[in-house]
N, C-alpha and C positions, 0 to 999 in steps of 0.2 A: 245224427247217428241213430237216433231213436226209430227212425222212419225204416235207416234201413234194416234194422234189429226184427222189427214188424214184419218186415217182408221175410227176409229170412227164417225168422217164425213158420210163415206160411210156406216158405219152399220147401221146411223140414215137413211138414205137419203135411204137405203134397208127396214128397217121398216115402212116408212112413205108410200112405194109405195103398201104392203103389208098390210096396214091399219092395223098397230099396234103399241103401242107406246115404245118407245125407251128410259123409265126412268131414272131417272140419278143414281137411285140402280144399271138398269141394264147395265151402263156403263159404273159404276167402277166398276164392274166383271167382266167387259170386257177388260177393262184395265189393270187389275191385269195379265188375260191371258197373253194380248199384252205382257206384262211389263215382263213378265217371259221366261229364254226359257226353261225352262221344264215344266213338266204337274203339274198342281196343284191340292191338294183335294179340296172339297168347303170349310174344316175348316183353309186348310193353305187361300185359299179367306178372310174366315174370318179374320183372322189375318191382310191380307194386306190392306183391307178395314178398319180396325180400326187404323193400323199403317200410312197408305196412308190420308185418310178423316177422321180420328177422330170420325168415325162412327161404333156404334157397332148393327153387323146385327147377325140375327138370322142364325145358319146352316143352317135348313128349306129353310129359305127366299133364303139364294145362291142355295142351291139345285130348288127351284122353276126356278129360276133363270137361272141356268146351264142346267135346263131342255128347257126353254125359249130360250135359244140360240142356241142348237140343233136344236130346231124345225126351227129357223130360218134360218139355214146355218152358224153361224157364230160362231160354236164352236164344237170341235166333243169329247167324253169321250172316253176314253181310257178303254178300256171295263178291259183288264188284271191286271191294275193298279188301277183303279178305281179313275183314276184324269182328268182333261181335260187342253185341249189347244184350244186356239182360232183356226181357221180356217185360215189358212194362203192365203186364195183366196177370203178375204173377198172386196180387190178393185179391182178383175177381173169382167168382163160384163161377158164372157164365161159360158157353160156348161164343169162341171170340171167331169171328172172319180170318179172310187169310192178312198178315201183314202188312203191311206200306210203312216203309221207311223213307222219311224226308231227310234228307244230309246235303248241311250246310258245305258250299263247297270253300267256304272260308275256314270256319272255325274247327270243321268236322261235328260240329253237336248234332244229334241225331232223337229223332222225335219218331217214334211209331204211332202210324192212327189206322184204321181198320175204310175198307170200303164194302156196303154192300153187296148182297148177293148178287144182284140182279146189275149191278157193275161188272162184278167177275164173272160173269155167266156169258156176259155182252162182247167182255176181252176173251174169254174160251172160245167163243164162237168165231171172233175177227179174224183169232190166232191159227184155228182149223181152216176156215175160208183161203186163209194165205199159204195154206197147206205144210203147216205146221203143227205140233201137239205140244201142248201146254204142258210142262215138267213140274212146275210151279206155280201158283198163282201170286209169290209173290214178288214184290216190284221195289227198287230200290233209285228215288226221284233225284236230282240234283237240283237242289236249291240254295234260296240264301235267306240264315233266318232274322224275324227281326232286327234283332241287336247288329249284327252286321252290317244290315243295309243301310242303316245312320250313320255308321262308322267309316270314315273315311280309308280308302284299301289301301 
């Protein structure tokens, strides 16, 4: 819990430099991310927020919400699954690449790891070639992660 205390530290201390404020609605949705490691909808949020804090929030309000942390960096949806996970770069200072999500197609745990530039640069160009235009650069993989591939399905 201390870990994620830390972080949330920093998404406050991120909002307060961005002149916006950092509620305590939108903390325990933030939390619930932290707290998860697979991607959540906003109705399982629901769930954890009234299971977590004895709080019963409206879908709406998490979606406002999940929208709210997108825009601030500290959460990114999962466009194929239509669930989200925090942003795992939320106590770096740095400029981070665009995204890559690996999600396990067993378990759902989900891992962000970053591709270089000159990767994405490679896939913009493949993507115009096919004559198409890139909306996104980022990319969400189907995989299976260690612990599962030992485990018998």
């Amino acid at each position: 819990m201390q870990q994620i205390q830390t972080i949330l530290d920093h998404a406050e201390r991120h909002c307060r430099e961005h002149g916006v404020r950092f509620t305590n609605k939108r903390k325990q949705v933030l939390s619930g991310l932290l707290a998860s490691q697979k991607a959540l909808s906003a109705y399982e949020l629901v769930d954890y927020c009234k299971t977590e804090y004895g709080e019963s929030m409206p879908a709406m309000s998490v979606y406002r919400i999940l929208d709210f942390l997108q825009e601030e960096g500290l959460a990114h949806k999962l466009n194929l699954a239509n669930k989200y996970v925090a942003c795992s770069h939320i106590t770096c200072d740095h400029v981070h690449e665009a995204p890559q999500f690996l999600i396990c197609s067993r378990c759902q745990k989900v891992k962000e790891i970053s591709i270089n530039k000159s990767t994405a640069s490679e896939l913009k160009a493949s993507v115009e070639l096919a004559g198409f235009h890139m909306i996104s650069p980022q990319l969400e993989i189907n995989c299976i992660c260690d612990h599962c591939l030992v485990q018998p399905a």
